[in-house]
C-alpha positions as CSV (number, residue, x, y, z in Angstrom):
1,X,0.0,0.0,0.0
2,X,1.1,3.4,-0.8
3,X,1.7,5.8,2.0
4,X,0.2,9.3,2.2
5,X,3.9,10.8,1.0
6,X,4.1,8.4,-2.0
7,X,1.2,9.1,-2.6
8,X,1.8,12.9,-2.9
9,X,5.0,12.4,-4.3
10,X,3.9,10.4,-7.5
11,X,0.9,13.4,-7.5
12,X,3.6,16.1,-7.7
13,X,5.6,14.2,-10.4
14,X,2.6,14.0,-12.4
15,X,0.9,17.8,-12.4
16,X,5.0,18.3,-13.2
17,X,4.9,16.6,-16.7
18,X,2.2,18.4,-19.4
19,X,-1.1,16.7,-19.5
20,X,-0.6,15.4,-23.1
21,X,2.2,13.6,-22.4
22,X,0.6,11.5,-19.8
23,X,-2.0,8.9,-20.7
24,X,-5.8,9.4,-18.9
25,X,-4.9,6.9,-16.1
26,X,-1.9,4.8,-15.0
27,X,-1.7,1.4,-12.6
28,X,0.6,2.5,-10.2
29,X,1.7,-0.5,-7.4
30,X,4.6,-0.3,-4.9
31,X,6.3,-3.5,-4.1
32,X,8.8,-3.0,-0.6
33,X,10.7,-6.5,-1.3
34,X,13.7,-7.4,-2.5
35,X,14.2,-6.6,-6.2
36,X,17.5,-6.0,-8.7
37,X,15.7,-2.6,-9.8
38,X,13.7,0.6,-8.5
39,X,10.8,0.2,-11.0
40,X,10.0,-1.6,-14.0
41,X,7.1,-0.7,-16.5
42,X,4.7,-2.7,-18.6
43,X,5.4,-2.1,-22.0
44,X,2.6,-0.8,-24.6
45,X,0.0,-0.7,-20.9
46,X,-0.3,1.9,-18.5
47,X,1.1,-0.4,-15.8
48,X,3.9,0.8,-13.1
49,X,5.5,-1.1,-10.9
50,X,7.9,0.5,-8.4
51,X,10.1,-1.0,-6.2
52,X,11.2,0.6,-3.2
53,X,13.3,-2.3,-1.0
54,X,16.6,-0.5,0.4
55,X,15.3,1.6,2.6
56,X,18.3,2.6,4.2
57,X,19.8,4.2,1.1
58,X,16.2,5.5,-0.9
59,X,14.3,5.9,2.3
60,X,10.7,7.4,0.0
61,X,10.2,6.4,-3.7
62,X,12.0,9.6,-5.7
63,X,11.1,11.6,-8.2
64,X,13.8,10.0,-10.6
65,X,12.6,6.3,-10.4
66,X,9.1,7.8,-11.0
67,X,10.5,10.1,-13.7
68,X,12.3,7.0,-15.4
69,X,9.5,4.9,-15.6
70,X,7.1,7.4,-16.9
71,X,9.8,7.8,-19.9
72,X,9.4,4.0,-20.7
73,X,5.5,5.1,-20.7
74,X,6.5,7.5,-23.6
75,X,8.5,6.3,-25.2
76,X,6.6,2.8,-26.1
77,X,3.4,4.5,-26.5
78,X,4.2,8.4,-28.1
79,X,7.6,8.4,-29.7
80,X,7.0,7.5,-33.6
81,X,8.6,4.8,-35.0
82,X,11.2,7.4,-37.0
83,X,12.6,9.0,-33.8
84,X,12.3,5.2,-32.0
85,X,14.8,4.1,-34.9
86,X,17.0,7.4,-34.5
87,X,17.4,6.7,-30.7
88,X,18.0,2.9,-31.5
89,X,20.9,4.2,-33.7
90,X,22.9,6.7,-31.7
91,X,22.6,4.2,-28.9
92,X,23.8,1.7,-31.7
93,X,26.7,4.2,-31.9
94,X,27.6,5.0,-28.5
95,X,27.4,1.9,-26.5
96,X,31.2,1.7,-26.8
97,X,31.6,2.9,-23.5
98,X,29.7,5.1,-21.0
99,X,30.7,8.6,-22.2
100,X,27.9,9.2,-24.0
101,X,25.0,7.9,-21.8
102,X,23.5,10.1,-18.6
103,X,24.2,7.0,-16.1
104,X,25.9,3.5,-16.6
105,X,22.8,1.9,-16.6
106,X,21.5,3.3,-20.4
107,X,23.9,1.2,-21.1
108,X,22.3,-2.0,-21.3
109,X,20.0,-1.7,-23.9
110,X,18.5,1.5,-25.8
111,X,15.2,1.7,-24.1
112,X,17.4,2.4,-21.2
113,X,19.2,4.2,-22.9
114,X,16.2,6.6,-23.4
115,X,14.5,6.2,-20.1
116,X,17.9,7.0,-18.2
117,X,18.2,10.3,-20.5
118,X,14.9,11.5,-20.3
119,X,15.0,10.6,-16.7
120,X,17.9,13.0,-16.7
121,X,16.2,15.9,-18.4
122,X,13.2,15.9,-16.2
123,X,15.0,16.0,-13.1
124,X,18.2,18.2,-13.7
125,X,17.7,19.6,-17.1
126,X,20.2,22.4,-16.8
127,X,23.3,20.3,-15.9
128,X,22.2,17.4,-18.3
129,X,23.0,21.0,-21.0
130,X,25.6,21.3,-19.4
131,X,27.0,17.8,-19.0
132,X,26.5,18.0,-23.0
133,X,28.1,21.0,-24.1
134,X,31.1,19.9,-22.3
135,X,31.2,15.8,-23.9
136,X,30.5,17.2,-27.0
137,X,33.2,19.7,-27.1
138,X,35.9,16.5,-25.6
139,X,34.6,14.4,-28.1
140,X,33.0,16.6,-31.0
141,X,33.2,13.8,-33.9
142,X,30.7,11.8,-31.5
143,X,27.9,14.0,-30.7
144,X,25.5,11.7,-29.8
145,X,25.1,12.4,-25.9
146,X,24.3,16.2,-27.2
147,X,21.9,14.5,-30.2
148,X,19.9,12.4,-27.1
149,X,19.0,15.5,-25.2
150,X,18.3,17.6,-28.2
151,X,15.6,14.5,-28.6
152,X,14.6,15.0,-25.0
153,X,13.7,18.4,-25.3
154,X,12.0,18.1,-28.4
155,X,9.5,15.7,-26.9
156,X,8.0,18.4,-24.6
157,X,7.9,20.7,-27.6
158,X,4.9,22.9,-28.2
159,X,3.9,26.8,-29.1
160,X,4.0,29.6,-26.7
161,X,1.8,32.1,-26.4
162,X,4.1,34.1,-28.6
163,X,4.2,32.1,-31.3
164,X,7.8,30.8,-30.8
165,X,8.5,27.1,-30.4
166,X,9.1,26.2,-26.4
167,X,9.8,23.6,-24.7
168,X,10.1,22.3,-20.7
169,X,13.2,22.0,-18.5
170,X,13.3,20.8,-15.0
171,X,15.1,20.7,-11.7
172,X,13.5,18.3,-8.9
173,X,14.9,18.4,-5.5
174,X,14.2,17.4,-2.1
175,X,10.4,19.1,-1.6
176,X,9.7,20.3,-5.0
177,X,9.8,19.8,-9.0
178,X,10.3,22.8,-10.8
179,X,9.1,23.6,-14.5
180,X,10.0,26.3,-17.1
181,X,9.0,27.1,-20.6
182,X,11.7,28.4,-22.6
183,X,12.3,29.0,-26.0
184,X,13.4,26.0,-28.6
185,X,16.6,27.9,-29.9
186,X,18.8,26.1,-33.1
187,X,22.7,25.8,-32.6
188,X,25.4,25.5,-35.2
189,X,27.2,22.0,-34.4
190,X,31.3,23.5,-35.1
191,X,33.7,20.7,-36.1
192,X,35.6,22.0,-32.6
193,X,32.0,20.5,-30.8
194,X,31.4,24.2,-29.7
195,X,27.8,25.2,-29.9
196,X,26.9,28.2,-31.6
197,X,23.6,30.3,-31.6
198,X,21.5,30.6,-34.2
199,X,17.8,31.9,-33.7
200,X,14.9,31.0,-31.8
201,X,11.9,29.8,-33.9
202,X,8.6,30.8,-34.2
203,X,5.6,28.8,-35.3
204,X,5.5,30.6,-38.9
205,X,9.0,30.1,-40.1
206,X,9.5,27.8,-42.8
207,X,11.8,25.3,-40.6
208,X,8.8,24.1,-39.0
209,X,7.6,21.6,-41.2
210,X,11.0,20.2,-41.1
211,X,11.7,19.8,-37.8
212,X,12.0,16.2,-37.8
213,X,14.6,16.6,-40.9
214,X,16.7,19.4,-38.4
215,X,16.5,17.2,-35.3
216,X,18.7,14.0,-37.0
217,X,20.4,16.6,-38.7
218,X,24.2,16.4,-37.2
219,X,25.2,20.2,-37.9
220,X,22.4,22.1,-36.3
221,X,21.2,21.0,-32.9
222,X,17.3,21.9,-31.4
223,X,18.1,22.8,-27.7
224,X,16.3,25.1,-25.1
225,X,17.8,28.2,-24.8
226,X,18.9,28.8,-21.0
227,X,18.9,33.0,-20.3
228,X,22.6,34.5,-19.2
229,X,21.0,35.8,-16.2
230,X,19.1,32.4,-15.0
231,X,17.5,34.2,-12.4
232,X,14.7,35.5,-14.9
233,X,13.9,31.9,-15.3
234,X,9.7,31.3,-15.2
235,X,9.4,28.8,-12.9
236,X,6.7,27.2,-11.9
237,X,7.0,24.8,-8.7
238,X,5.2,21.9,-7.5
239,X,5.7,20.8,-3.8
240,X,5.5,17.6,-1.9
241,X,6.0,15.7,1.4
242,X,7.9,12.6,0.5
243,X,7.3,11.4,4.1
244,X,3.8,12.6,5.1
């Protein structure tokens, strides 16, 4: 049985994520025993199982092993079968070594690949940027940790109020989710891995039919464009009591 506080911390996680991303209802169980993993997810149903055994070192479910399996939710029932294929390939092309994954654990197959990613994005979007400005620019003729995110963010794309292009970032911590709309900005790919601006896009300019075209496109790069002073940042928070 789910506690009050898991209760209200897989309510916060929820209102966090737009409404179209999440299907109308979900079967959500807790299991407290012994298991290899922290959730696992029923493919192609809206089931979700999470596991919560080692209470000494994950004390309340947390927004990440929530966040993870609600990725395996989209990405088996909203990511079309082009972009499925994409991700399967830069996975494909990566799984060398770790470099290019958010955690070891994307390593094992390319649905965790995504989940582990995505699960990244939701929770700590602005260092996940971070983390891939920097790989790319150590590693620039293997941009595939940048091309994952840029994936990432263009799943919670959608049209602002001002007719530009936005998307979501994140930042979850110990009490609270936190969610921001920001612009969808393009970015020259250099052959040094640096990333340079190019424009933000509206919902009339001609590269919007061609989005899909631009996103497995290896020179430009679809990424939310992060403010130089951060603390204008619109965000929007969502609290909970992991342990009442």
């Amino acid at each position: 049985m789910l506690s009050s506080g898991e209760q209200n911390l897989i309510y916060t996680a929820f209102r966090a994520w737009p409404k179209e991303l999440l299907n109308s209802s979900y079967a959500i169980g807790l299991d407290k025993e012994d298991h290899e993993y922290e959730g696992e997810t029923t493919a192609y149903s809206s089931n979700i199982l999470l596991y919560n055994s080692n209470l000494t070192a994950h004390p309340f479910l947390s927004i990440s092993t929530i966040y993870h399996e609600l990725a395996h939710q989209l990405h088996f029932q909203k990511l079309s079968k082009d972009l499925d294929s994409y991700l399967k390939s830069l996975y494909e092309a990566s799984k060398k070594d770790g470099f290019n994954f958010a955690r070891e654990y994307g390593l094992k197959n390319y649905k965790e690949d995504i989940a582990t990613m995505w699960e990244a994005y939701t929770t700590k979007t602005m260092k996940l940027l971070t983390a891939a400005r920097i790989k790319t620019s150590e590693r620039p003729q293997e941009p595939f940790f940048i091309s994952k995110v840029e994936v990432a963010a263009a799943v919670f794309l959608h049209v602002g109020q001002d007719g530009k292009l936005k998307t979501f970032i994140f930042e979850a911590e110990d009490n609270f989710v936190k969610k921001a709309q920001v612009d969808l900005g393009i970015y020259r790919l250099k052959p040094d891995g640096k990333l340079e601006f190019v424009q933000t896009i509206a919902n009339r300019d001609p590269i919007v039919p061609y989005l899909k075209e631009y996103l497995i496109n290896g020179e430009i790069v679809l990424l939310p464009v992060i403010p130089d002073d951060i603390t204008t940042i619109p965000w929007e928070y969502f609290y909970f009591k992991p342990n009442g």
